[in-house]
C-alpha positions, 0 to 999 in steps of 0.5 A, a space after each residue: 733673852 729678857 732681863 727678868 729671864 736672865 736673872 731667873 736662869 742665873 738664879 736657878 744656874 746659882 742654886 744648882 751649883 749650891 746644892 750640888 756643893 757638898 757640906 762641910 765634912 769634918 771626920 774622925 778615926 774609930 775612936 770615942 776621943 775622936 768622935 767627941 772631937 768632930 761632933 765639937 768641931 761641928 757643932 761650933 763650925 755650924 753655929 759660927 759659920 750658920 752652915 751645916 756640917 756633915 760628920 763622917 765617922 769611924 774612918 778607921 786608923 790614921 793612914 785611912 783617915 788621912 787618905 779621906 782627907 787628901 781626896 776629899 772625903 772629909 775636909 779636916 779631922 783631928 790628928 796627932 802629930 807623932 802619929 803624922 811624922 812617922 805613920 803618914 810621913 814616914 819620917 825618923 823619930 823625933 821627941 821634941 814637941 815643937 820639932 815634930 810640930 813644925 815638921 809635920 806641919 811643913 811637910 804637910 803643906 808641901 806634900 798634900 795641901 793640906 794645913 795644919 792649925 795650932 795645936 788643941 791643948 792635949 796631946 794624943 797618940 799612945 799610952 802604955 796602961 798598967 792594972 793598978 795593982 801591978 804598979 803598987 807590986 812592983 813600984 812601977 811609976 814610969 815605963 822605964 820602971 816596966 824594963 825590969 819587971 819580974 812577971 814578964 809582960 803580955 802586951 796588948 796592942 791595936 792592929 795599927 800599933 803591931 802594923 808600924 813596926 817603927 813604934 814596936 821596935 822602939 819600945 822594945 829598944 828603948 826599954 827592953 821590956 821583958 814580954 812572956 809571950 808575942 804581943 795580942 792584937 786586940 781591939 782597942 775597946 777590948 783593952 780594959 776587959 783583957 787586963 781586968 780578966 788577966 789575959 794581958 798585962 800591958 796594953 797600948 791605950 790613950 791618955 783619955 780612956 775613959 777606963 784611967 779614970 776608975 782607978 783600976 790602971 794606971 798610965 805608965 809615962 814614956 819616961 826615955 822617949 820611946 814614942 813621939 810627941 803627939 801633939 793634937 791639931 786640926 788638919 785642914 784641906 787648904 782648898 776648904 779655907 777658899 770654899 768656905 770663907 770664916 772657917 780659919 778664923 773659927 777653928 782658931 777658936 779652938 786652939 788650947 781649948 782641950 785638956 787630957 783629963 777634960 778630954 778623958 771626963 768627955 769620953 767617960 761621960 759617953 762610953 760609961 755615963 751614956 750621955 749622947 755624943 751631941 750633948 756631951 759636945 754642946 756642954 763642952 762648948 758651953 764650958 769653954 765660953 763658945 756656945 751660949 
């Protein structure tokens, strides 16, 4: 074969491989909280490393997510620490932040392949969320305060929450909460209409609902630690650091950038305000000085 020939199959070899490689898929679990976090993870991924980045969202509960990441579905998400300790590790029950981090990020790494980056800044996992009008009548500042409340309460919880028994049992242990009835499964989007409209008292919501920040609830904190630290970090596949040369160093980027009440404002502006999901993460990134 003559040179020019050589070099024309090795050329055309090389960008059949290319085009039979994937995109760089970054997930999410079935929330706004995480989809706002892909699209930010994307957007920044896209323009640091000038590839495209696909998306794939609505994954579902943690352990689905998790599964996508370990065969490959998806490259990295965004998880919590909490929830990675005892839903995906199955592991006892710790408080300390840095413990579970460090846990769950060793075993990780030796259970999956899969890395764990510092953390983003805020914390996720679950929050027990009040109306307020409940907390000014009963002078209810922390969930401890909930242990003794009169009414008795009916509880809300996610299908994921009432599947790790761990989580229930704990609250129920560690606080005693007097409950009128069995807990509702209810979808999480369902939350804030079942308390407005009575029909639960309690729910098991995140720090960055968007419905904390009209007022009308309140977050109860796991003031006797019922719950685990969940801390919020990316985790990675360890291959896709091989595949894709510069990703860690742009993803580390993002460690600390994100807040609770920053997090929550997102959500807001796209559950509420209706801003797109692509330019509420592109004001994000410009915000934190990572996009121009």
């Amino acid at each position: 074969m003559k040179r020019r020939e050589l070099l024309a199959a090795l050329a055309a070899a090389s960008w059949a491989g290319c085009s039979r490689r994937r995109p760089l898929a970054v997930g999410a679990k079935s929330s706004t909280e995480q989809a706002i976090l892909a699209e930010v993870v994307g957007q920044h991924l896209e323009s640091k490393l000038r590839l495209p980045v696909e998306r794939k969202l609505n994954l579902g509960d943690t352990l689905l997510a998790h599964q996508a990441l370990v065969t490959g579905t998806v490259d990295l998400y965004a998880e919590y620490s909490g929830l990675a300790l005892t839903i995906v590790l199955k592991l006892p029950h710790e408080t300390d932040p840095s413990i579970v981090f460090e846990r769950v990020r060793n075993e990780y790494r030796l259970r999956s392949a899969v890395e764990w980056l510092d953390p983003l800044g805020f914390s996720g996992g679950f929050a027990m969320i009040v109306r307020a009008e409940d907390a000014r009548a009963g002078q209810l500042e922390t969930l401890g305060d909930a242990a003794g409340y009169a009414p008795r309460w009916v509880l809300g919880v996610s299908q994921e929450f009432l599947e790790q028994p761990t989580l229930f049992r704990r609250l129920m242990s560690v606080y005693g909460l007097p409950l009128a009835t069995a807990p509702k499964t209810l979808d999480p989007a369902a939350f804030y209409r079942a308390l407005a409209k009575n029909e639960v008292s309690m729910v098991a919501g995140s720090p960055t609902d968007a419905s904390l920040a009209t007022g009308g609830f309140k977050w109860l904190p796991d003031d006797r630690g019922a719950f685990p630290a969940a801390q919020a970090a990316l985790a990675v596949r360890a291959d896709a650091f091989e595949r894709y040369p510069g990703l860690r160093q742009a993803l580390a980027a993002l460690t600390g950038r994100f807040t609770t009440e920053g997090l929550r404002a997102l959500v807001r502006a796209v559950e509420v305000q209706r801003r797109p999901l692509a330019e509420a993460a592109a004001g994000f990134l410009r915000q934190a000085g990572l996009a121009r």
